[in-house]
Each structure stands twice: as structure tokens, then as C-alpha cells.
N, C-alpha and C positions, 0 to 999 in steps of 0.2 A: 374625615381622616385622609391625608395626604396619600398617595403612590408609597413615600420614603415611609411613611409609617408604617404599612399595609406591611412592603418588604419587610423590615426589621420585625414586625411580628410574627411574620410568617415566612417561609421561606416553599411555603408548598408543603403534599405530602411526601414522606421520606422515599417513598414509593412508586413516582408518577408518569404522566406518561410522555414525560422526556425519556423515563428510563425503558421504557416501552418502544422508543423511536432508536435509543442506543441500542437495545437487545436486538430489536429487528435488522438496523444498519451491522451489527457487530456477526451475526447470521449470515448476510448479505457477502461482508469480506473472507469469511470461510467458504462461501460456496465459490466464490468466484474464484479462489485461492485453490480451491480443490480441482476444477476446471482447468487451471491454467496448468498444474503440473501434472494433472491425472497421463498427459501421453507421454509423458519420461518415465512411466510407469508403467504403463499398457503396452508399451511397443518393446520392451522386452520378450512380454508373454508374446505379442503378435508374431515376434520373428525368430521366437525359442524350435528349434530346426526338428525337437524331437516332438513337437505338438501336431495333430495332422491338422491342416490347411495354414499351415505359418505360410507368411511371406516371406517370397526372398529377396528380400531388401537388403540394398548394401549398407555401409554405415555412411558412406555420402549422402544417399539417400535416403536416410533417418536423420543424418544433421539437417537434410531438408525442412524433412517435417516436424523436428523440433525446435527449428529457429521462425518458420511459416510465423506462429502465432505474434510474434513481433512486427513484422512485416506491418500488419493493419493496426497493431497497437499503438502505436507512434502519432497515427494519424488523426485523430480525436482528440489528442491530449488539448490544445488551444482554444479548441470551436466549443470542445462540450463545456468548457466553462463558463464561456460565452452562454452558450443556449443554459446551462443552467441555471443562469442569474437570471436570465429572462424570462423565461418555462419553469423553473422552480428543478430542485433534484429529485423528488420523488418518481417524475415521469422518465427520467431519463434512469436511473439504478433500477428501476422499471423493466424497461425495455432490454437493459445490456442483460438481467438474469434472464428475461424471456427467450431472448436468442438464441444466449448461450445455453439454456438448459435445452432447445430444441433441438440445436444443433448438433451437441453431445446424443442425442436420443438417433439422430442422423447419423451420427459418424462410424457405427456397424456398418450399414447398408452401403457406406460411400467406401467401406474399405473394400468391398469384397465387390460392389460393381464399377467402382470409378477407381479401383487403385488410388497408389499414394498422390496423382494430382488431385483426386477430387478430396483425399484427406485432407493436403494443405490449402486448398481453396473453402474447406469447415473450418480451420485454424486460424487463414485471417479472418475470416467473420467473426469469428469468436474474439481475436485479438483486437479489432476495429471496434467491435461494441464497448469491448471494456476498456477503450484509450478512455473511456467518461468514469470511470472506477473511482479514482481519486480525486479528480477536480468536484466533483459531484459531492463524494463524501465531504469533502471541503462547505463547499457550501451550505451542507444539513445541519454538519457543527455548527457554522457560524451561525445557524439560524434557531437552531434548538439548546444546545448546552451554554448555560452560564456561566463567567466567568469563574466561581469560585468552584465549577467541578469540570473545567474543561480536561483539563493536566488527567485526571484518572479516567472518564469519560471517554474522552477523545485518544487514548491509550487503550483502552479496552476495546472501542470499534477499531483500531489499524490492528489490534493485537489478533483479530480474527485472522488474518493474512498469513500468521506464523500456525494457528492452528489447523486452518486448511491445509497449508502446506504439509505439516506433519501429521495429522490423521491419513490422508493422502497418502504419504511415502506408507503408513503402516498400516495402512488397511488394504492398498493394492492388491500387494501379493493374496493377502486370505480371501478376496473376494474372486479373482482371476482362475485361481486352485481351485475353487467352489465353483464356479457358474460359468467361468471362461472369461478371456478378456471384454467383451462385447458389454457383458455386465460392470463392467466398472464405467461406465460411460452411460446405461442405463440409470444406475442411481443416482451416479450425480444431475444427471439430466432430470429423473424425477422429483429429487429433494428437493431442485432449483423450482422445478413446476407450482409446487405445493409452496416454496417460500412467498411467490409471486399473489397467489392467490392470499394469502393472508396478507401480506401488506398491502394489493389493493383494498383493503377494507380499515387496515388499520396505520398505512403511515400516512404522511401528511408533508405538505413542503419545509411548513413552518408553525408555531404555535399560532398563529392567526388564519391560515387554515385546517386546523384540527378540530374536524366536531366531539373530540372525546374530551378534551383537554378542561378543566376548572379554571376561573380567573383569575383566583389568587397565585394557584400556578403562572397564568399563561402572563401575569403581570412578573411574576419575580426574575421570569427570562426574560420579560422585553425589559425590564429596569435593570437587572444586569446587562445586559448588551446594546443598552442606549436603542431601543428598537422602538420606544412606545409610539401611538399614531399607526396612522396608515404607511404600509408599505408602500416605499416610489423606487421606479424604474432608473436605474441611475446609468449615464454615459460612462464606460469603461476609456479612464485618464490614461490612455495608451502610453504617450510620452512622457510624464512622470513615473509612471509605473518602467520602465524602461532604461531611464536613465538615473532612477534612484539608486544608491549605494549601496543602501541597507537589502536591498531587492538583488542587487545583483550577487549580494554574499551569499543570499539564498540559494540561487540557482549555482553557485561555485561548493556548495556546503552537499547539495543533494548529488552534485554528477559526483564530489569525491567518494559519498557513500555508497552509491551505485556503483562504484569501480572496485571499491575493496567487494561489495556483497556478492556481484556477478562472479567476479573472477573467481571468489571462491565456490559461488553455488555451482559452474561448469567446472574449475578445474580441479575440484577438491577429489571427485575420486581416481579422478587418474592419478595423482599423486599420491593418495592412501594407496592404490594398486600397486604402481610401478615402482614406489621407492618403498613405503612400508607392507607391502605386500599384503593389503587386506583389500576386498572388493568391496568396500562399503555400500555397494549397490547391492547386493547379496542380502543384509541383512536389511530390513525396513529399521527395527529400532535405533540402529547406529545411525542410519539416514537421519528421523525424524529429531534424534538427542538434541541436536543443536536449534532447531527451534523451536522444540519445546520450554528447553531452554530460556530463549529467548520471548517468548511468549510467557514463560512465567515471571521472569523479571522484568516483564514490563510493568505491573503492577507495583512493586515497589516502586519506581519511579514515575510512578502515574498519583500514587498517595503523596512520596514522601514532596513531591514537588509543587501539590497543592498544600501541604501541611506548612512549608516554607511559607509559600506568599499568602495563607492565613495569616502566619505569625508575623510577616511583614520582616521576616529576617534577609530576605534578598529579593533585589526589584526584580520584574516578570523578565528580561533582558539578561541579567545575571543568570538568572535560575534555567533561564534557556540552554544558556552557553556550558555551564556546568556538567546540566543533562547531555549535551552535544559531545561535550568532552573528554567523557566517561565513554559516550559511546563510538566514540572515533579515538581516540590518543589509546584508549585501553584494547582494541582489537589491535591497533599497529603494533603496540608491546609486543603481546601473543600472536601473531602474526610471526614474527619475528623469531620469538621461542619455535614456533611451529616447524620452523624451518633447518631446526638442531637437534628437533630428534631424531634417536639413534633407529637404523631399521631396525625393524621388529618388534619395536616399544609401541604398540598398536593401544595401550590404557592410555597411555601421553599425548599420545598425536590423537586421542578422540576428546579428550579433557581439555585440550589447548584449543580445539577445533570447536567445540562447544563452548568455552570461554570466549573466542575470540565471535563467536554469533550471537551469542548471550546477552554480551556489552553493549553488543549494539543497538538494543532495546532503548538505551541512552536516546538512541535519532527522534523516536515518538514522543517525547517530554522537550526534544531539540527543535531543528530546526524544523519538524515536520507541524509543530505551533504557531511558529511564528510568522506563516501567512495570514493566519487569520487574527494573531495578536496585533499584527501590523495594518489591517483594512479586512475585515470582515465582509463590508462588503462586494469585497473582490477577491475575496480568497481563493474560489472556484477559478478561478481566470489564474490569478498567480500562480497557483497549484499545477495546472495545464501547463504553465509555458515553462517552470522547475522541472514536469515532470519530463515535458517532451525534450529537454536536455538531456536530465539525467539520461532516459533509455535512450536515447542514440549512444551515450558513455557505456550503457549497458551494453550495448552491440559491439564495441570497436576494442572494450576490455579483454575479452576471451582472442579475440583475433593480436593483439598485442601479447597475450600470453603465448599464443601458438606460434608466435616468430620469435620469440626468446627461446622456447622448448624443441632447440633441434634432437634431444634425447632425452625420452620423458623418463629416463632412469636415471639421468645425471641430478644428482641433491644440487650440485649448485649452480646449476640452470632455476632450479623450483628456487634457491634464495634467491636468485635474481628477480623474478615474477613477486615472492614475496616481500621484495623489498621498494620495488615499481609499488607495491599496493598499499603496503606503509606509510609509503613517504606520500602520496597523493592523499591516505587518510587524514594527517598529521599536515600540510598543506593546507587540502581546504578547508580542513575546521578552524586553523589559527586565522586565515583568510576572514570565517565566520566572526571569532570571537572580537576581531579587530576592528568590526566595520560592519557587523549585523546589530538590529535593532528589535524589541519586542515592543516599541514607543507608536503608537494609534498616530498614523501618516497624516497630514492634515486634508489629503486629497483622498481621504476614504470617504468625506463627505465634499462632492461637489461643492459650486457655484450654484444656490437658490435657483437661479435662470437657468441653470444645464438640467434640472429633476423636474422629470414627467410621474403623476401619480397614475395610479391606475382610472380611477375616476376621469384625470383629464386626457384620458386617451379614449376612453368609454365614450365622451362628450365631444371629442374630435370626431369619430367614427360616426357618432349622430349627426353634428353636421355634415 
């Protein structure tokens, strides 16, 4: 019986332990998720004046220590995709929960003997490990999920992102009230602990090293992703990769997302404060509404997008741009609306504001696929160098908003901000649609002579 037969007969159990690698990977972007935003949470409670031993911290010196953890995030986004292609991703999402959950377990003791420098010097370590967050995940996809369940899959691991963030915004407050702030940085640091320890037993880099994995399995993933044979170490095509077009819409598709999503995740409550007068910081559920939101509708476009290219009703390129479209053209809309409600219509301006985050669940079915529909085995790497744009666009968005916002009361200062993040939505997704590709590059697989296997590196080494 052929491989092709084997496939068609089987497709594995409905149950297996690819899904086993996604639940663990999709655990992995909640903790880390929980992590990154647990001290926009915490330093409330730390510097609440009527708590005994708050800090007194100014809010310059909170902007400090809530911008720190980018600082070092930036810096890994290239190299860890690098090292992940070569080392595999399991060692590396390894290491960044390890860190980070110790360092969260540290950052009591650094508040109260090292002050806020030694806080922000735990925030870039934390930030610095998880510049491998993404290029990494990149990689596991491209190495575990088949094509025909990447779309829902691969949506449901980014979709962790949105629910760390939001168990996060709503569990703070009740955990901080209970046990003190110290504790919210205790759990996350220990759930991290305990994730670590089960995945060193149970993930794997790829189906070819997983001792749990069955064959019929571990054949229908490498015959969906053209993997069969031994894995070879492949030279990263720097300069195609670089000057391709389709590649460069990527990195113009992801800074535009990252500039509508920041701007709103820093500037959304000073505007719900100052113009509609609600402190949406106050409330956790208001916070978390939009992306949970947003985490729920990933799911429908993580299905209906694989249901598509079952049906063969629109090529993987179209169905990309679609998803993209939805989730950039439809936040600008509501964006836009957001920016006309009336004060004090505080249902409006939280509907709009939960539409307009919602939508964007669209980007994980979009362009956040199509690194790895375009070279798989460089997804890791591509992913690093989109992402390490994007977050520089991340940084320099809020700092663009604060030079428009000479009066954070004036509504139409906030349309002007809203209207900078529209039209850069609505920019670089047409950019995307125009000139992006979900078509397999021909330089995702070398030149015969450029691919070293692992055996003939084993056998250089003995000589």
C-alpha cells in the first residue's frame, strides 16, 4: 500500500497527539499572555496610596515600568527563528515559560528590595525571552499541523493570546483583594512552573521526534506538509526572503495591525475616561469584553476558513486576504463609528470597542498564515523579522498618539488618532491584498547542494 493510500484511508485518530501539541502550544500563549500583561494590573494595586506599603511611584515612573518589558522583547524576534529552525521550537518555548514563570515568582522580592529598577530589569528578561514567543510558535505549526486543519489549529494556539489577556484583566483585581498583589505574580509564575514540567515530558519538536506519536499519524502530517524522509538542516535564503514581494506585504500587513491594536490597547482608556467618562480600568469585565470577544470569533474563522478550502470554493491566497479583510477594513469602519459617540453613551462606545477588537480575530485566518503557507520551512525566521517590525510600529504608535493628544478631552483630537489608525488599517491590508501570496515560494526548498542532513553533519563531526 502506497503513503497516498495509507493517507486517504486514514487520516489518523480524530483525537491525536498533534492535538495534544496544539493544547499544550495553545496553554503555553495564555501563560505567556498572562505574564505580559499581569503588571498593568498589579501596579495599580502596588501604588493604591490607601494599601500600607504601596509605592510611591509617579506615573512616569510606571510608564517606565510598563513599557520595560518591550525594551528586550524586540531583541530575539530574528535570531530565535534562526535558533529555532536549527534547535527545533520545543527547547526554546521551553526556556522563555521557564524564565518567565521564575522571574514573575522574583518580582515581589525585586519590588520591595530593588525598587522599581530592579522591577524593570525582571520586565526585560521577561520581555527578551519571549521575543521567541511567536517565531517559535511558527515553527511547531509548521512542523505538527496539516494542512487541512491548520486555519482552525493554528487559530486556536494564537487564540491563547486573547485569553491570557482577558482572564488576566478579570482575575487580577479578585486575586490582589484576596492575597495582595504579590500573589498575582505568584500564580502566574507557578502555573508557568507546572506547564513546563508537563511539556518537558510530553511536547516534541516535531512528529519525527515524538516518542508518543503512531505512524499512521505521524505519516498523514508529513504527507500533508510534504515532510516525508529525514529532516535536513536547510541555509535560511536571506536575500530572496528579503526582496520578495509577497514577503514584504507581510511585514507591511502586520506593522499596520499592530498600530490600530496598540494604539487602542494604550489609548482606549484614557479616552473611555476623559471623553466618555467611564474608567474602564475600574471594571475587569469591561476590560477583558473585547477580547474575549475576540478570542471567541476566532473560531468561527478558524472553521469556516478550513470549510472553504475543503470545499475548494476559494484558493488558500484568496481565503487569506478575505480573513485579513474582515479583520482590518471592519475595525477601521468601527473605529471610526467609535469616534461619534455621544458622551455618556458608555453601551456604544463599549459595543463599538468590542466590535472593533473582535474583527480582528480576522488577522489569525490572515496574514498571521501566510508565513508558513508561503515556506514552512522558514516560517520561524519570517515570523521574527514581521514580528520585529511590527513591535517597533508597536512602540512609536502610542508616542504618535500622545503628539496629536494635546487635550485628552477634546473628541476631535481622539478623531484625529482614530482616524491615523483607520487609514493605516485600510492601507496596509489593500497593500496585503494586492501583492500578498499564500503560493509555496520556490526557495522554501533549496538547491540539492545548499541541504545538510543531520546524519551528514553526525559523519562530518566523526571525521
Amino acid at each position: 500500500m502506497t503513503e497516498e493510500q495509507v493517507t486517504k484511508l486514514s487520516k489518523g485518530p480524530a483525537v491525536g497527539v498533534r492535538h495534544l501539541q496544539v493544547l499544550m502550544l495553545f496553554l503555553a500563549m495564555v501563560i505567556v499572555f498572562t505574564m505580559r500583561v499581569n503588571m498593568s494590573m498589579a501596579i495599580v494595586a502596588m501604588t493604591d496610596k490607601d494599601s500600607e506599603g504601596a509605592f510611591d511611584w509617579s506615573m512616569q515612573t510606571q510608564s517606565v515600568i510598563l513599557s520595560s518589558f518591550f525594551w528586550g522583547y524586540v531583541v530575539l524576534q530574528i535570531p530565535s527563528g534562526e535558533i529555532a529552525a536549527r534547535f527545533g521550537g520545543m527547547i526554546l518555548i521551553t526556556i522563555c515559560i521557564a524564565v518567565n514563570s521564575a522571574v514573575s515568582l522574583l518580582i515581589p522580592l525585586a519590588a520591595y528590595y530593588g525598587g522599581w529598577q530592579a522591577i524593570c530589569a525582571c520586565r526585560v528578561l521577561q520581555g527578551l525571552s519571549q521575543g521567541c514567543v511567536y517565531p517559535t510558535m511558527h515553527n511547531l505549526i509548521g512542523k505538527w499541523v496539516p494542512l487541512e486543519e491548520k486555519s482552525r489549529l493554528g487559530t486556536l494556539i494564537y487564540g491563547g493570546a486573547m485569553m491570557g489577556t482577558a482572564l488576566q484583566l478579570m482575575i487580577s483585581g479578585f486575586i490582589a483583594d484576596s492575597w495582595g498583589w504579590p500573589a498575582i505574580f505568584y500564580v502566574d509564575g507557578s502555573i508557568g512552573a507546572i506547564w513546563v514540567v508537563f511539556y518537558v515530558f510530553l511536547g516534541a519538536d516535531s512528529p519525527q521526534r515524538s516518542k508518543m506519536i503512531g505512524k499512521v499519524e505521524k505519516l498523514y502530517i508529513q504527507t500533508s506538509l510534504g515532510q516525508i524522509g529525514e529532516q535536513k538542516r536547510l541555509q535560511t535564503p536571506w536575500k530572496k526572503i528579503a526582496t520578495n514581494l509577497s514577503f514584504i506585504s507581510l511585514i507591511v500587513a502586520h506593522c499596520g495591525h499592530n498600530w490600530g491594536y496598540w494604539t487602542l490597547m494604550t489609548e482606549m482608556p484614557s479616552y473611555m475616561k476623559q471623553v466618555l467618562g467611564v474608567d474602564i480600568k475600574a471594571n475587569g469585565l469591561m476590560s477583558a469584553l473585547p477580547y474575549l470577544a475576540m478570542y471567541l470569533l476566532s473560531f468561527p474563522f478558524g472553521f469556516i476558513s478550513d470549510y472553504i478550502l475543503k470545499n475548494n470554493w476559494l484558493s488558500i491566497s484568496t481565503c487569506r486576504k478575505l480573513s485579513n479583510s474582515i479583520g482590518e477594513y471592519g475595525p477601521a469602519l468601527a473605529l471610526i463609528g467609535l469616534s461619534y459617540v455621544p458622551a455618556g453613551n458608555v453601551t456604544m462606545a463599549v459595543a463599538l470597542l468590542t466590535l472593533v477588537v473582535g474583527l480582528n480575530a480576522g488577522h489569525m485566518t490572515g496574514y498571521l498564515l501566510v508565513h508558513i503557507d508561503m515556506a514552512p520551512n522558514f516560517a520561524g525566521t519570517m515570523m521574527g523579522i514581521t514580528n520585529f517590525f511590527a513591535n517597533i510600529v508597536s512602540i512609536i504608535a502610542p508616542l504618535v498618539a500622545g503628539l496629536i493628544l494635546q487635550d485628552e478631552t477634546d473628541p476631535e483630537q481622539w478623531r484625529q488618532v482614530f482616524y491615523v489608525a483607520s487609514a493605516i488599517y485600510v492601507a496596509s491590508n489593500t497593500f496585503f491584498v494586492i501583492f500578498g501570496t499564500s503560493e509555496r515560494q520556490t526557495w522554501n526548498e533549496p538547491d540539492p547542494k545548499e541541504i545538510t542532513s543531520e546524519s551528514e553533519k553526525k559523519a562530518e563531526k566523526v571525521v
